[in-house]
C-alpha positions in Angstrom: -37.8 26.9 -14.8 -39.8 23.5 -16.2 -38.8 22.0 -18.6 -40.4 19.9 -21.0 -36.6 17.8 -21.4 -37.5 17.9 -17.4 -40.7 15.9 -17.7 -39.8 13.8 -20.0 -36.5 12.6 -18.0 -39.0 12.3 -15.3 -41.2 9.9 -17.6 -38.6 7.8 -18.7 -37.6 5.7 -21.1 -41.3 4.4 -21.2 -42.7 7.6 -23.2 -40.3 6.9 -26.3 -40.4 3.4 -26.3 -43.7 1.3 -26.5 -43.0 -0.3 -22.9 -46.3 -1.0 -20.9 -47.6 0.2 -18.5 -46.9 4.0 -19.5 -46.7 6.4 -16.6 -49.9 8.9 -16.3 -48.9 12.6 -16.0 -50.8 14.7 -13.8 -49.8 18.3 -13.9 -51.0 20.5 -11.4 -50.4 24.7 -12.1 -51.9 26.9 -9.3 -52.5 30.8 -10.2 -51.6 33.3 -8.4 -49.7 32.4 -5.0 -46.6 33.2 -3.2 -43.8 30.8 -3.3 -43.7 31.0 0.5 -47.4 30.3 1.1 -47.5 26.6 1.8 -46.7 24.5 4.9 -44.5 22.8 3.4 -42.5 26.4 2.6 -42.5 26.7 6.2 -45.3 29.1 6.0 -46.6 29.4 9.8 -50.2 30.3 9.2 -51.8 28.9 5.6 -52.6 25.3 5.4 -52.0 22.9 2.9 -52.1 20.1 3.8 -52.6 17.9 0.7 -49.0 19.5 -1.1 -47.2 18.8 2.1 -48.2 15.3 1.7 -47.0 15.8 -1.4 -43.5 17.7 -0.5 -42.8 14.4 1.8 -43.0 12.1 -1.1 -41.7 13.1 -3.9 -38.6 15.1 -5.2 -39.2 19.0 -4.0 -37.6 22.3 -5.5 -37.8 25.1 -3.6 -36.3 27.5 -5.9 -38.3 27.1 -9.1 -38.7 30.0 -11.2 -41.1 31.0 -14.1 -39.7 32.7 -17.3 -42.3 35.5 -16.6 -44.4 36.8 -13.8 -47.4 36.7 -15.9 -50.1 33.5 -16.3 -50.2 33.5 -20.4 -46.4 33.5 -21.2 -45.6 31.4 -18.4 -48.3 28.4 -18.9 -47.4 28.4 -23.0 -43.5 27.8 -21.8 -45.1 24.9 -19.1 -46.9 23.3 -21.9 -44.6 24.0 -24.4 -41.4 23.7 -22.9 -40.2 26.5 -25.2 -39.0 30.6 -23.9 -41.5 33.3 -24.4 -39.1 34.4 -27.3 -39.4 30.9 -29.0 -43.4 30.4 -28.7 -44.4 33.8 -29.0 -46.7 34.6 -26.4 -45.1 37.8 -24.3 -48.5 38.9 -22.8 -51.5 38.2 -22.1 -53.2 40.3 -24.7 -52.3 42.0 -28.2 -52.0 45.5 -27.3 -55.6 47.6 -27.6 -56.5 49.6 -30.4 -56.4 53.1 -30.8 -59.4 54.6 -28.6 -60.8 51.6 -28.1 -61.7 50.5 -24.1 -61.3 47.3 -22.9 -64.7 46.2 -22.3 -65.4 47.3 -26.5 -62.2 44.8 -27.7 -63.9 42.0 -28.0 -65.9 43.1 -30.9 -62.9 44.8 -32.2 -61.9 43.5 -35.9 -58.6 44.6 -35.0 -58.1 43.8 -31.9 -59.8 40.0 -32.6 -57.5 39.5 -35.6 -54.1 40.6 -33.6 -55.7 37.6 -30.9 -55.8 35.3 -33.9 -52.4 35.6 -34.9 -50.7 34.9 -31.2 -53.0 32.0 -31.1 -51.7 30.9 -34.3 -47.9 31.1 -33.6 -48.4 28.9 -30.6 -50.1 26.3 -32.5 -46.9 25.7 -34.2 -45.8 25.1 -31.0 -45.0 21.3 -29.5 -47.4 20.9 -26.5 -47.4 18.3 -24.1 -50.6 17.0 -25.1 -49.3 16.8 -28.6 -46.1 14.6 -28.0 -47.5 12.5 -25.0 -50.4 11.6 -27.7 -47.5 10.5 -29.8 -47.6 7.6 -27.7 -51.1 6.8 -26.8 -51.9 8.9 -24.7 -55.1 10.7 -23.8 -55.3 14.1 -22.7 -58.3 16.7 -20.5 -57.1 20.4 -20.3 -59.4 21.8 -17.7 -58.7 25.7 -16.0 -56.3 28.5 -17.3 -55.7 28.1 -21.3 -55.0 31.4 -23.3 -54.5 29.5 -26.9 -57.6 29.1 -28.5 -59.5 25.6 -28.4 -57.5 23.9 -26.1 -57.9 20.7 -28.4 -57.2 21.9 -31.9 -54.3 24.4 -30.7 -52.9 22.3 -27.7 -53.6 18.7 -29.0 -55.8 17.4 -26.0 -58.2 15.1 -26.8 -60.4 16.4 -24.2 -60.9 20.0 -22.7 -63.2 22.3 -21.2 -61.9 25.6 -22.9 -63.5 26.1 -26.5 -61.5 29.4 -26.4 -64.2 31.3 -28.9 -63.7 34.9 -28.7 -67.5 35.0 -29.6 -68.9 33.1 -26.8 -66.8 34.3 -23.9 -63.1 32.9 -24.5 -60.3 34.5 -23.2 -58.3 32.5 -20.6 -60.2 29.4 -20.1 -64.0 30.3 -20.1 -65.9 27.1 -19.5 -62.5 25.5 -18.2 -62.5 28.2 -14.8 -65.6 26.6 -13.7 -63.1 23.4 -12.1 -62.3 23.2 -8.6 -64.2 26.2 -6.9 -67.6 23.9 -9.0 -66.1 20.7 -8.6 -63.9 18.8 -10.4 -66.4 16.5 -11.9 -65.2 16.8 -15.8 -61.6 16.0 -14.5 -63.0 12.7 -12.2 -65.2 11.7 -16.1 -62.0 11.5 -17.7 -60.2 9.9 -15.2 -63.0 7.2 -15.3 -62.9 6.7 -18.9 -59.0 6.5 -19.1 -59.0 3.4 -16.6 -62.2 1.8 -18.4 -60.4 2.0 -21.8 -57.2 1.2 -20.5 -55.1 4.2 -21.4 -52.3 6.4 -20.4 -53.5 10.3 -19.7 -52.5 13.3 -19.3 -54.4 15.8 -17.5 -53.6 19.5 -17.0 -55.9 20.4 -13.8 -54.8 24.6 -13.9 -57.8 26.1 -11.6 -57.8 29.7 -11.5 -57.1 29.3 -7.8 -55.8 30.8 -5.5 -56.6 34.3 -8.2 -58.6 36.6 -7.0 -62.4 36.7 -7.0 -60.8 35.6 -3.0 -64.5 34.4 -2.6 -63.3 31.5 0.0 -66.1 29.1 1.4 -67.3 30.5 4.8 -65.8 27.6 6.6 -62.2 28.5 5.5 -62.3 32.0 5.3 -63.4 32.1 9.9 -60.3 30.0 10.4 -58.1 33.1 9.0 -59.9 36.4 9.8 -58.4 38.0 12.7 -57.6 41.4 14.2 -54.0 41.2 13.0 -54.8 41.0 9.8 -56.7 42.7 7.2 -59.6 40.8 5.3 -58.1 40.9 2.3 -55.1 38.6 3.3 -57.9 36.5 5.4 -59.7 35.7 1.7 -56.5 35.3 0.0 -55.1 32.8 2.7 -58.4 31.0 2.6 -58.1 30.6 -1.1 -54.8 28.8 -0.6 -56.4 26.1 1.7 -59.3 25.8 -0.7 -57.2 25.6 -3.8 -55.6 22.7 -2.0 -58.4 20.9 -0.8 -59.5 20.6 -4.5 -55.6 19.1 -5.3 -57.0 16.8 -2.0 -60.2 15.6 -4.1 -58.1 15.0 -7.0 -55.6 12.8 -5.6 -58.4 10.7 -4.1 -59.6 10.0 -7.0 -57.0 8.6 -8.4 -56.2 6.7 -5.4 -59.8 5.2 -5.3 -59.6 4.5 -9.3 -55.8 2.4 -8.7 -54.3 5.0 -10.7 -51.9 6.8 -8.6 -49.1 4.5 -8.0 -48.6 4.6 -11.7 -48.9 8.4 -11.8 -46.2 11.2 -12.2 -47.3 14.2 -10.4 -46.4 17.6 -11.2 -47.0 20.6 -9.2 -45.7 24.5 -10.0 -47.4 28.4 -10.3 -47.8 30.3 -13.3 -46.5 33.5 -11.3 -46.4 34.8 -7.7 -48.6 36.8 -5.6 -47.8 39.3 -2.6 -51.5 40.1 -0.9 -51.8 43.9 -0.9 -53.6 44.6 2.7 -55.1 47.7 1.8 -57.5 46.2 -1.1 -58.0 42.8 -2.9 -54.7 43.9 -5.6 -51.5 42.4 -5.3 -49.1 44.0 -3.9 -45.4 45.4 -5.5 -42.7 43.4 -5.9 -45.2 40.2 -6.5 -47.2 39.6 -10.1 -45.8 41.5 -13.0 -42.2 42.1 -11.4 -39.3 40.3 -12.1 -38.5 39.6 -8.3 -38.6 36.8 -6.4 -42.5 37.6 -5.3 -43.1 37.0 -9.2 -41.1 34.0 -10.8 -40.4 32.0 -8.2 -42.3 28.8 -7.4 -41.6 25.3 -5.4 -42.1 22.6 -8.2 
C-alpha cells in the first residue's frame, strides 16, 4: 500500500531541508482498472503506451495494494498516508436516512449533516498538499476528491473541486471535467509554477478509466470485435484514453523543462473486472477484498 513515509523517502532529503531546487511531485491515480490491464502488466490486447514508457524508467511494483477496494477510503489513505481506521473515511457515503431514496439525500438535513462530519474528521488529517506546502510548495487538485473543498480541507492552493453539496459536490464535481475535456486547468498551473519559480504538487486523479465507458470513436474501433462483447470494447478503450491524457500531461512538462526535476507517481484507487454481460463490474473486482479489488502496479 502508499505510503506517505514512501513518498517522502522518494523526495528526499530536499523536502525537509531548504535545499534548492525542490523536486516537483506529480501524482497520477487512475479509477477504476484492473491491475493486469496495462502493457506493461503484460496485458496482450489494451494499450498503454505512455505508462510503459513509464514502467521502463523508473522503479515499478507490481504488487501494490490499496487498503480498500473502494475510491473514497482509498484516495484519503493516498493523500493522507494514514489507514481508513486512522482518517475516518470507510465509505463513500454516510449511510441514508430512514425512507429516504438516493436521488432525495442531497436535500436531506440529515443525511447533509452526517456528510459534514466525515468531511470534518479528515480535515484533521495531514495531506500531502498540506506538508509539501510546508516547504513552498504549490499545489492543483484536479479529478476524484470526496473531502469537501479540496483547498480548505486538503491544503492545495489550487483545485477544481469546490465540494458544495449545494451546487453539485460529491466526488469531484467541477474537478471530473479533466482529461476526457482536456487538461487545460492542470497545463495553467503548470505554467504558473515555472513562471514564479516554484516547487508543485499536482494530483491529476481523472475519473478514468470509470464508467460512463464513452471512449472517443477512434479508440473504441480499434477494440470492438466478435470475440468480445461491447462492454469490454468501451472499457478497454477507456484504458487507452485514460493514458493518452497521462501522454498529454507528461508533454507538458517536458515542453515546460520541468520533468527532469519531477517525481512521478502512478497507482489506482481500486480494481475493476469488466462484467461482459452489461457496463457493471464484475465479482471478485471493485468492492471485494480480492486481488481484482486492492491490487495496483505503483
Amino acid at each position: 500500500m502508499f505510503r506517505l513515509s514512501l513518498l517522502l523517502a522518494l523526495l528526499g532529503p530536499s523536502v525537509i531541508v531548504a535545499a534548492e531546487p525542490k523536486p516537483n511531485v506529480v501524482m497520477i491515480i487512475g479509477d477504476d482498472q484492473a491491475w493486469t490491464d496495462y502493457g506493461f502488466m503484460g496485458h496482450k490486447v489494451i494499450r498503454t503506451p505512455n505508462l510503459d514508457k513509464l514502467a521502463e524508467e523508473i522503479l515499478v511494483l507490481p504488487r501494490g495494494y490499496v487498503p480498500s477496494s473502494l475510491c473514497r477510503p482509498s484516495l484519503a489513505t493516498m493523500v493522507t498516508g494514514l489507514y481508513p481506521h486512522q482518517h475516518g473515511i470507510s465509505s463513500n457515503d454516510p449511510p441514508y436516512p430512514p425512507n429516504v431514496l438516493p436521488a432525495e439525500r442531497i436535500k436531506n438535513a440529515q443525511y447533509l449533516a452526517d456528510r459534514a462530519a466525515m468531511v470534518a474528521r479528515f480535515e484533521k488529517s495531514p495531506t500531502l498538499a498540506k506538508l509539501l506546502g510546508e516547504h513552498g510548495y504549490i499545489s492543483h487538485q484536479s479529478g476524484k476528491w470526496w473531502e469537501g473543498n479540496a483547498c480548505r480541507c486538503g491544503g492545495f492552493t489550487e483545485a477544481m473541486t469546490h465540494g458544495d453539496p449545494a451546487k453539485g459536490g460529491r466526488h469531484g464535481d467541477d474537478g471530473l471535467k479533466i482529461g476526457r475535456d482536456g487538461l487545460q486547468p492542470v497545463f495553467d498551473f503548470l505554467d504558473k509554477a515555472k513562471s514564479d519559480g516554484k516547487p508543485f504538487f499536482v494530483w491529476y486523479a481523472p475519473m478514468m478509466p470509470h464508467a460512463p465507458h464513452n471512449p472517443p470513436e477512434r479508440l473504441l474501433k480499434k477494440y470492438v470485435s466478435d470475440s468480445r462483447s461491447i462492454h469490454v470494447s468501451r472499457y478497454m478503450a477507456m484504458c487507452e484514453w485514460f493514458d493518452e491524457t497521462i501522454g498529454d500531461l507528461f508533454k507538458k512538462l517536458d515542453a515546460n523543462g520541468q520533468a527532469a526535476n519531477t517525481v512521478v507517481l502512478y497507482l489506482h484507487d481500486n480494481g475493476w473486472i469488466q462484467d461482459p454481460a452489461s457496463p457493471n463490474y464484475g465479482p471478485r473486482s471493485k468492492q471485494s477484498p480480492y486481488d481484482g479489488g486492492i491490487r495496483t502496479p505503483i
